[in-house]
N, C-alpha and C positions, 0 to 999 in steps of 0.2 A: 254681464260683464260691463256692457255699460254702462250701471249703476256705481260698480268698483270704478272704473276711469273716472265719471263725473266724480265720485267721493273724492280721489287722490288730488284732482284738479283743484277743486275748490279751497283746497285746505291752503292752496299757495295765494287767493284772491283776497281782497277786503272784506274782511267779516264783519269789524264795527267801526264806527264813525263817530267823532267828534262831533257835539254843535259849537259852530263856527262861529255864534253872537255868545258862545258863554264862552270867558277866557281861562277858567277854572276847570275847566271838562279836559281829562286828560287817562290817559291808559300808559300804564306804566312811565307817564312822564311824560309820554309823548301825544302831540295833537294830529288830528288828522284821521284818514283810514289805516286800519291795521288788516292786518291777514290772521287767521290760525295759527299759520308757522312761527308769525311774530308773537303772537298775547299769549297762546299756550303753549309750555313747553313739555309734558306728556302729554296731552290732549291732541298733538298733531300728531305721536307716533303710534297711538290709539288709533287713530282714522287712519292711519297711510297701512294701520296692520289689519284694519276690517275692511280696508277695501281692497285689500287682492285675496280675499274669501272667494268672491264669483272665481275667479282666475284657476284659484283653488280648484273649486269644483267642477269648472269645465275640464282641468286636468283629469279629475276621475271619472268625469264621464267621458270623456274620450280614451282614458286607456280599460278602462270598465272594470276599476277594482272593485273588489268586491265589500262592502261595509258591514258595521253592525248595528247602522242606524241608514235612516231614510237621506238619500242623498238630498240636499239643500236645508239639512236640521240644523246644521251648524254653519250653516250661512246665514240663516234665520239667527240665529241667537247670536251671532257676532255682527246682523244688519238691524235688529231692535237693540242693543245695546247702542250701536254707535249714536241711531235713532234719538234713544233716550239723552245718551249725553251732549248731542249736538240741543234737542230740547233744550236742556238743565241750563247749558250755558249761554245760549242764545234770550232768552227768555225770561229765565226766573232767577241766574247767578250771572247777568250780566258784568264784566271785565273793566275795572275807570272806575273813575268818580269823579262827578256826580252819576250814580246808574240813569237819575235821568237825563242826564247829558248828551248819552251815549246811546245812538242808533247800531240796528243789523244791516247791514250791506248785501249786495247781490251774491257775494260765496256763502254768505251762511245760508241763505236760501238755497240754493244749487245744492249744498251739504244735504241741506232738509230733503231734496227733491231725489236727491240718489241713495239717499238714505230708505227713503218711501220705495224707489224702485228695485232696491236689492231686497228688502220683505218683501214684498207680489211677488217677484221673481223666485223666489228661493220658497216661497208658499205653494206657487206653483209649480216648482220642480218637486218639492218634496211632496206634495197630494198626487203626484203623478206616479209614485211608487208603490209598490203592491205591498202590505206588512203580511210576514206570513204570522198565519194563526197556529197560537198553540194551544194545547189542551189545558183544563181548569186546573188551577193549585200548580202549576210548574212558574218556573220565571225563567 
């Protein structure tokens, strides 16, 4: 769960930055630091919806329903998802131009770092589940 909170947090902080000696460096017009909520506009409701996954699943483990997959399967795949595109855009489909103008700031690391802590977390709840076996040739 505190992988979801850091996620939702950072999405409101500076994710990328201007350089300040290039007068041509600019994201969507504007100079300076931006946040997520500013430069992307699905992209912020993409993370604000993968990070109350954990939330999610402490609701099921705490009321103990019953599933038909391994509890933290789909935290995992809604927390390497977010993973992946917090990557994609931080990185390799950097936001502005000049791309190299344009630095990551302290949210998009924090993105990266709760993004990291909701897989372990959600890796480790789901290896923590027993899968029952069934017999060969059924599904």
């Amino acid at each position: 769960m505190l992988g979801g909170a850091l996620l939702a947090l950072s999405v409101f902080l500076p994710w990328y930055g201007t350089d300040s000696r290039n007068r041509f460096a600019k994201i969507d017009g504007v100079r300076g630091d931006q946040s997520c909520w500013e430069v992307h506009p699905i992209l912020r409701w993409l993370l604000l919806a993968a990070s109350v996954a954990p939330f999610i699943l402490a609701y099921i483990i705490a009321t103990d329903t019953k599933l038909s997959w391994a509890r933290g399967e789909m935290t995992m795949v809604t927390s390497v998802a977010a993973l992946g595109l917090i990557f994609y855009n931080g990185l390799i489909d950097r936001p502005g131009a000049p791309p190299s103008a344009i630095s990551v700031r302290y949210g998009w690391f924090l993105a990266l770092l709760a993004s990291v802590v909701m897989v372990v977390a959600s890796a480790m709840r789901s290896s923590a589940h027993e899968r029952a076996r069934k017999p060969p040739g059924t599904i």
